[in-house]
N, C-alpha and C positions, 0 to 999 in steps of 0.2 A: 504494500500500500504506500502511496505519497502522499504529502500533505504538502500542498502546494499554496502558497501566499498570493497574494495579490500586488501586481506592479508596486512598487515601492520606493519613493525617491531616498536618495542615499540622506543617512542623518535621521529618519523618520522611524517611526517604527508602528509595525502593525502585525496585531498579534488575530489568535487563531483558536477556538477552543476542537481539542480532539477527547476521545473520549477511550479510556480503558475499564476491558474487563474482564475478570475472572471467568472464563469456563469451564473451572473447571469444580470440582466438591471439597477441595480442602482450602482455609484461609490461606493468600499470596502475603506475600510483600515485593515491590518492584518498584525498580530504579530506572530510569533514563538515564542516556549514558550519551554524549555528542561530542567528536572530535575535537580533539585541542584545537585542532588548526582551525574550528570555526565557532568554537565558540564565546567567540566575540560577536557574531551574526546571528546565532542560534539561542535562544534558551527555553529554558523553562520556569513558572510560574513556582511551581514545586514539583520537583523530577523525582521525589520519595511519595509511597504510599502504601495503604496495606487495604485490601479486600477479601470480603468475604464470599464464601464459596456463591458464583453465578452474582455478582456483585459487581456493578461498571460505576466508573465515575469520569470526570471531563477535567481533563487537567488545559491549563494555558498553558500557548506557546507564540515564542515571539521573536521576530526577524528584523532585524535592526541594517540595512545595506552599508558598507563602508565607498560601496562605490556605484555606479548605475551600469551592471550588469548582471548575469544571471547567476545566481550560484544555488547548488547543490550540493547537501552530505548525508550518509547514512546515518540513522541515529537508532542508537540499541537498549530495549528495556531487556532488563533479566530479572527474573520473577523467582523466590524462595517461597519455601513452604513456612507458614507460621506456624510454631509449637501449640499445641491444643491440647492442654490438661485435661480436660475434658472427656478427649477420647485419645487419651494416652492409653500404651498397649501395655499390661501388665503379665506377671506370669511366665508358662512356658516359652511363649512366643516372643516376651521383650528379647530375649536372646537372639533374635534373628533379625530382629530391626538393628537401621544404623542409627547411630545416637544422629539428634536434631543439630545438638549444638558441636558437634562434627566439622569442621570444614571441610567442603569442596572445593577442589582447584575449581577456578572461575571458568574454562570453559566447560564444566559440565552445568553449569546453571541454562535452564529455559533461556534462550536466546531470541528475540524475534528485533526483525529491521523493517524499519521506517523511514522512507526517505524525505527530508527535507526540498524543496526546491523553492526560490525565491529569487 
C-alpha cells in the first residue's frame, strides 16, 4: 500500500490520517519505523501504539518538502505480541512456550511496508 500526499510546496506541511489494525486475536504493540535519510520529510504524529485483538486506530502522518520535487520512502511498522496475564499458559504446557519477555533478533518481528510518496 502507498500513502500518497498531496502536491506540497517546499517549507509547508500537510499531513494525512492513515489508519492501523490489528487482525489479528492476540493484543499488538507497533512501531513505525522511517529512514534516516528522510526523516526530516516524513513523520509521524505518534509512531508507538498498542491494540487490541481486531482493534484499528488512525495515526497522523506528515510530509514536510525541503524542496519542490517528488520524493518517496518505505516506511516499516513491526508489530509484538503484548503479554496477557490473563491468559497466561500455566502448567504442563508453560514448558513449551517461549518466554514473552525473550528477545527476538529484530528481523523476526511482523514486518509490513508502507510506502511514502510526496
Amino acid at each position: 500500500p502507498a500513502l500518497t500526499f498531496p502536491p506540497t510546496c517546499a517549507g509547508i506541511s500537510s499531513s494525512m490520517t492513515c489508519e492501523v489494525k490489528n487482525i489479528s486475536e492476540v493484543p499488538i504493540s507497533f512501531e513505525y519505523k522511517i529512514p534516516s535519510r528522510v526523516r526530516s520529510l516524513f513523520t509521524f504524529s505518534d509512531p508507538r501504539g498498542q491494540l487490541l485483538p481486531l482493534e484499528s486506530s488512525t495515526v497522523m502522518a506528515h510530509f514536510c518538502p525541503s524542496s519542490e520535487r517528488v520524493f518517496s520512502a518505505p516506511l516499516y511498522c513491526t508489530a509484538r505480541c503484548v503479554e496477557d496475564l490473563d491468559n497466561a499458559v500455566e502448567g504442563p504446557l508453560k514448558s513449551l512456550m517461549q518466554p514473552l519477555n525473550q528477545s527476538l533478533p529484530e528481523d523476526t518481528d511482523p514486518r509490513f511496508v508502507l510506502m511514502f510518496v510526496g
